[in-house]
N, C-alpha and C positions, 0 to 999 in steps of 0.2 A: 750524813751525821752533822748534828748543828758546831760548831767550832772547828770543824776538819781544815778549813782554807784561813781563819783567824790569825793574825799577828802576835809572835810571840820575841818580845823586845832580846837584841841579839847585847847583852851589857853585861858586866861579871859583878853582876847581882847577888849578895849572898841567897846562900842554899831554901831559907827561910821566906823569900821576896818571892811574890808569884807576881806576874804582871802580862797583861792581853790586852791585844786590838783587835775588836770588832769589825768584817767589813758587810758588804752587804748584804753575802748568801746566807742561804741556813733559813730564813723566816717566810713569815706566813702577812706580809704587809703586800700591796697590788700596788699594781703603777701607779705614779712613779715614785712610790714609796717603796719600789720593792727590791730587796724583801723583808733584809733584817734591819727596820729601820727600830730606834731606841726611843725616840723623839715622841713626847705626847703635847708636844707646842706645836706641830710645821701641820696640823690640818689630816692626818690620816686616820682610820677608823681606831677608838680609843681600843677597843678587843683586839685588836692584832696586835697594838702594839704590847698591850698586857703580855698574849704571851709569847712574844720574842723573848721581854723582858724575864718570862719565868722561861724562859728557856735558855735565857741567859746565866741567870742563876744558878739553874743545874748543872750545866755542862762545866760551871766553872767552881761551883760548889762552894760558892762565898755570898755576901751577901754585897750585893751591891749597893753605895750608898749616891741618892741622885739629888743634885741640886736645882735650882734654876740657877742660870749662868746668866751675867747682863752684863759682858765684858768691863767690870769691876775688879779692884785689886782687894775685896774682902778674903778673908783663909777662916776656916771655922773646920771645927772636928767633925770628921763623916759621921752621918747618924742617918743609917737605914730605915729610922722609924720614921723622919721627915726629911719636908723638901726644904733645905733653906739655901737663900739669897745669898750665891758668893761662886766667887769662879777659880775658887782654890782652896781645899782641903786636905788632913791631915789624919792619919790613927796610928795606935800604938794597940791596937786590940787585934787580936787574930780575927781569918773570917769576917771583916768588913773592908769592903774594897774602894777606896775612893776611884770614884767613878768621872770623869769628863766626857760628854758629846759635844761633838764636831762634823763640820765639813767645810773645811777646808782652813778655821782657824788653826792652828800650833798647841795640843796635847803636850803636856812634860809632865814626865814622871820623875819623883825624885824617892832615893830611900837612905838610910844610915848607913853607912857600911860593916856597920856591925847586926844590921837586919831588923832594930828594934822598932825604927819607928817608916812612915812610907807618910809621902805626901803625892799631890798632882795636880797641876793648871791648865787652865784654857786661858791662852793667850791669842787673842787677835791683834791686831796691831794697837789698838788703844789699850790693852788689858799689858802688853810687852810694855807701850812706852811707860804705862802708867807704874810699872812695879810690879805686876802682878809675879813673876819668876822671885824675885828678892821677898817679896811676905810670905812665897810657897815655902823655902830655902830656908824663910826664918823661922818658919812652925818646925822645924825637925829640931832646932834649939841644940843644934854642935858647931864645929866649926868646921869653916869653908872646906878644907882639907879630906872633913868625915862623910860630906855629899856627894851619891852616886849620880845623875840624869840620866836620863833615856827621852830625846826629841821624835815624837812621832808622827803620823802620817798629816801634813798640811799642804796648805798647795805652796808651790813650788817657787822658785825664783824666774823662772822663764815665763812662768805665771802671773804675776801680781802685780797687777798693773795701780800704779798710785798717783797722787798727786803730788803736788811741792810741799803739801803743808804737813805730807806725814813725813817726807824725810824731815823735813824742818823741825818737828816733835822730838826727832830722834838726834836729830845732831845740838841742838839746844841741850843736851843731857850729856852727849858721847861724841866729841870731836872727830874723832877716829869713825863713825856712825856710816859716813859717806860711801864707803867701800863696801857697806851694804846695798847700795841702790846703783841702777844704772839705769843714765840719761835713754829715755826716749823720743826726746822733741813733746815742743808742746805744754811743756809744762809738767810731761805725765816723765814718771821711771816706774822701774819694775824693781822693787823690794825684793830682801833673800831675809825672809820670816828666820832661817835657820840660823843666820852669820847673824842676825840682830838679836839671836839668841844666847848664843854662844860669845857673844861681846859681851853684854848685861852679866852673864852668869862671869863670867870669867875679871868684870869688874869688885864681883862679891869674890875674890878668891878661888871661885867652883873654877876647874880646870876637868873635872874629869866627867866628861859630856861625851854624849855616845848618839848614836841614831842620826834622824836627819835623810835626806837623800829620795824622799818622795814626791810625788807631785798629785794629789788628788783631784786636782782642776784636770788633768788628762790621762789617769786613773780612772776612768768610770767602770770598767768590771767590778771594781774592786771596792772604791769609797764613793761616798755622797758626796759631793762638791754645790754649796749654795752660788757661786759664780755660774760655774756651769748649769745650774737649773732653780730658780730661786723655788721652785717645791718642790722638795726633793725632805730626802731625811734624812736622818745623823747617825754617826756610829758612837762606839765607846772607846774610850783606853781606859783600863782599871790598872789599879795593882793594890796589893792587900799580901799581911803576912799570912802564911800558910796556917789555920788551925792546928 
């Protein structure tokens, strides 16, 4: 059954918020796109991925809305009828789900807590240092206090290996930054995408942050990871108010 093994964000989410992760199984895409890949950018036959897509749809019974992502801090309102340019959107309409594909950038979900409105980002670490969580946060248009988050499946901290010049990005911003990264030699550290999340948010006020705890770089039953295989395919996180 397509969505049996899907991620269902574990956050005290009003009754009204539905929200899902995508991982691989369920679909109809072949190596090494296989099988529920979401992605009609990474190279795999455009028909499969059509109907993952309507198969996605169904199982989850909204309307998925899909952008092109360019790790950008744009936010613009889901609109299922087209694809636009931005790596963070927002609705207030039942039945349309703002949609993010991933593997292995940082998914967040954010909603109201009074259930009215939902937004969601793909943050890779330029899209993080750039703002992109604080322009998601500010399309709900309440205060820090009334924002729920849900961090989903990215690759990991024991994972991400970086240069100096992306901790340098992040502490030029967040003095405290540093406690995200740990020395490797060399020049290189390993980034925690999570804790650099949850600094940024908690900079805006947002304190009440949930998820977190995955590693998709060494997760491969599960998620698509671009590190681990650079053709490979993507999953989703959605969330969307209940019709």
């Amino acid at each position: 059954m397509t969505g049996a093994d899907w991620l269902r964000p574990d956050w005290p989410a009003p009754v009204g918020v539905q929200a899902c992760v995508t991982t691989r199984m369920g679909g109809v895409s072949q190596t090494p796109f296989d099988s529920f890949n979401l992605g009609t950018h990474v190279g795999d036959d455009p028909a499969a991925v059509a109907e993952n897509r309507r198969r996605l749809g169904e199982a989850l019974g909204c309307q998925p809305a899909w952008l092109e992502q360019v790790h950008g801090t744009a936010v613009v309102e889901a609109d299922p009828t087209q694809v636009l340019r931005a790596d963070a959107a927002w609705s207030a309409t039942p039945g349309i789900a703002v949609t993010m594909m991933t593997a292995d950038c940082l998914p967040v979900l954010f909603c109201r807590r009074d259930g009215s409105r939902v937004a969601a980002a793909h943050a890779g670490w330029r899209g993080l240092a750039g703002g992109v969580l604080e322009a998601a946060a500010a399309s709900l248009a309440v205060p820090p206090a009334e924002v729920l988050v849900w961090l989903g499946p990215a690759i990991g901290p024991a994972s991400f290996e970086v240069g100096v010049e992306v901790r340098e990005a992040f502490l030029a911003q967040h003095g405290d930054a540093g406690q995200c990264f740990v020395a490797k030699g060399g020049d290189k550290y390993l980034g925690d995408l999570y804790a650099l999340a949850r600094l940024r948010l908690a900079a805006q006020g947002i304190t009440a942050v949930y998820g977190g705890g995955f590693d998709t770089f060494v997760d491969h039953q599960r998620f698509f990871s671009y590190r681990r295989a650079s053709r490979t395919g993507r999953f989703a996180s959605l969330i969307w108010i209940k019709p």
